[in-house]
Residue, then its C-alpha position, 0 to 999 in steps of 0.5 A: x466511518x459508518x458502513x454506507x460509506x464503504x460503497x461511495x467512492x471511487x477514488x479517495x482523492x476526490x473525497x466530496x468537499x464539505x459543505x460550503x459557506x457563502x463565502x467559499x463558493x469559488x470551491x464548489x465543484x473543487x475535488x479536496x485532496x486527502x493526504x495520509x502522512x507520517x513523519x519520522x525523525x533521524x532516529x526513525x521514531x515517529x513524531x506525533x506532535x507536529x502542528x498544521x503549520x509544521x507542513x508544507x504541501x507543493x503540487x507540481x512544484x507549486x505550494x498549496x493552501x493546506x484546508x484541513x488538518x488532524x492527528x489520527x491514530x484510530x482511524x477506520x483501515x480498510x486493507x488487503x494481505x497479499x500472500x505469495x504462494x508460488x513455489x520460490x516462497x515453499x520455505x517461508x510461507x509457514x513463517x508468514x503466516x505465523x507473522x501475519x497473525x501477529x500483526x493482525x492480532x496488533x493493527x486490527x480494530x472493531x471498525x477495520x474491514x480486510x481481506x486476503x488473497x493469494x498470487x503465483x500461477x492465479x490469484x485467489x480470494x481466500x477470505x472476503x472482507x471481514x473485521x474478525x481476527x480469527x476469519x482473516x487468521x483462517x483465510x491466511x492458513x488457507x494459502x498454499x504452496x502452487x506452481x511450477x517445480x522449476x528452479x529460478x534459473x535454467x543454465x544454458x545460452x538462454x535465460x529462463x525464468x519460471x511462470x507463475x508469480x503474478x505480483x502485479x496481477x494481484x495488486x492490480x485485481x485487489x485495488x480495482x476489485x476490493x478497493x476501488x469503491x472504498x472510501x478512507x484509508x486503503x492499503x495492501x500488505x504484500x508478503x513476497x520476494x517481489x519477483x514478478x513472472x507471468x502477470x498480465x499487466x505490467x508494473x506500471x498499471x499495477x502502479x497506476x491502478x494503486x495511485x487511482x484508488x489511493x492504496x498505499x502499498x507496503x511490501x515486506x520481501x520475505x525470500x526463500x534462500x535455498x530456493x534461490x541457491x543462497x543468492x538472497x533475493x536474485x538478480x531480477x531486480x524484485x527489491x527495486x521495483x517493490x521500492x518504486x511501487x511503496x514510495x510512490x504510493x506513500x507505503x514502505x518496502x521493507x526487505x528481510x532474512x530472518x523471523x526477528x526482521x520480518x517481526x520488526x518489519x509488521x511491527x514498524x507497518x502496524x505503527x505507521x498504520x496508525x499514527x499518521x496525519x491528515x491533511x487537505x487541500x483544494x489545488x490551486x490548479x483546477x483543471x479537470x483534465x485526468x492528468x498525474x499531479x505530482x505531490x510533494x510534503x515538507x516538514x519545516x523541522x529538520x532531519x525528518x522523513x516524511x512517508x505520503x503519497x507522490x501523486x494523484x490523477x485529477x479528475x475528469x469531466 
């Protein structure tokens, strides 16, 4: 991917169609959808050599003609690091940052572009995109701690909840701002407790914003305990709504309570960063209407996961 084409689309399911021949001129004007797909088996190892007929592609329930197909493992990542500063993430953070290195040191290549924010009361850009490890390393060493020293909870006849983790903010802001017109493969890496308080816009258009700019989303939960009073991740439901928001992007959502785990979790992301497939199709459903398709994949091998996408809004006129 040359750097030209950072800047030429806004959405990378309606890559442009290649050239066409004379007798495949019914697909002009037909948007190629791009699907970035791994494959585990029970064992949860990565299978690498399944062919172009081992997949099957339903949109809406209906099968579709696979166009294109290819095993990658060096192609160009574009993606983003979010970093949960608010105050419940005081006892972590250091150890995130730690892991992030790590993981950057492993997934990182010449061709990447990344970028790092920072959520609690605000969300701040602390390093635009760049390919250099030691630039992304310092942009992580930049967060710190902000918010509120509230506990999660206040006793009493009325629950309250401390203001200032804008999960949704941030992944709303880092795929319509940073995203949005990158071309190829997108992700955010979130590292937080998944606990939402105070965002503008509501996990639905976080949700929505990701599946427009096909950001994969992967969110490794990281939770301060005695922030919490011992009671692990809370009862804000923050791990099933992280759920929602990897698997219907194709990410995985990955929740941990020690160093070791949180290791494994950048590990088994950075793989699957870089082992996926790639397949094509031109839906069979031509209409322009804006409307969400739903996708599902199917691997003809049994006992295997497949971890892609769930959908894409079609185009307008």
């Amino acid at each position: 991917r040359g750097r030209a084409a950072r800047r030429g689309c806004g959405r990378a399911q309606q890559s442009a169609p290649p050239q066409e021949k004379s007798q495949d001129t019914i697909r002009v004007g037909v948007t190629l959808v791009s699907l970035y797909v791994t494959v585990r088996d029970k064992n949860k190892r990565i299978l690498s050599d399944l062919t172009q007929e081992d997949f099957q592609i339903f949109e809406d329930g209906q099968a579709q003609k696979i166009d294109s197909f290819a095993r990658e493992v060096n192609l160009p990542l574009t993606f983003g690091m979010l970093i949960d500063t608010s105050i419940s993430q005081r006892g972590v953070l250091p150890i995130e940052q730690d892991a992030a290195d790590r993981f950057l040191g492993r997934v990182l290549r010449p061709k990447d572009l990344a970028f790092v924010f920072s959520f609690d009361l605000n969300v701040d850009l602390l390093g635009d995109f760049t390919s250099e490890h030691r630039a992304l390393i310092a942009a992580i060493n930049r967060a710190r701690i902000h918010g509120p020293n509230t506990p999660p909870m206040v006793q009493g006849p009325v629950e309250q909840r401390p203001t200032g983790t804008k999960m949704y903010d941030a992944i709303y802001l880092a795929c319509r701002e940073k995203l949005a017109s990158e071309a190829g493969r997108k992700a955010l890496i979130l590292l937080t407790d998944a606990m939402d308080f105070g965002s503008d816009v509501s996990l639905e258009d976080a949700l929505e914003t990701a599946q427009r700019t096909d950001t994969v989303l992967h969110i490794i939960g990281v939770a301060d305990y005695a922030f919490y009073g011992g009671m692990g991740f809370g009862g804000y439901n923050g791990e099933g709504y992280a759920k929602k928001l990897a698997e219907q992007t194709g990410g995985r959502s990955i929740f941990v309570n020690n160093e070791k785990k949180l290791e494994e979790a950048f590990s088994q992301i950075s793989e699957e960063l870089r082992t996926q497939y790639v397949l094509g199709y031109y839906p069979a459903n031509r209409a322009k209407d804006g409307k969400f398709r739903k996708i599902e994949i199917k691997t003809k091998r049994d006992d295997t996961k497949v971890l892609a996408r769930r959908g894409y809004y079609a185009p307008v006129r």
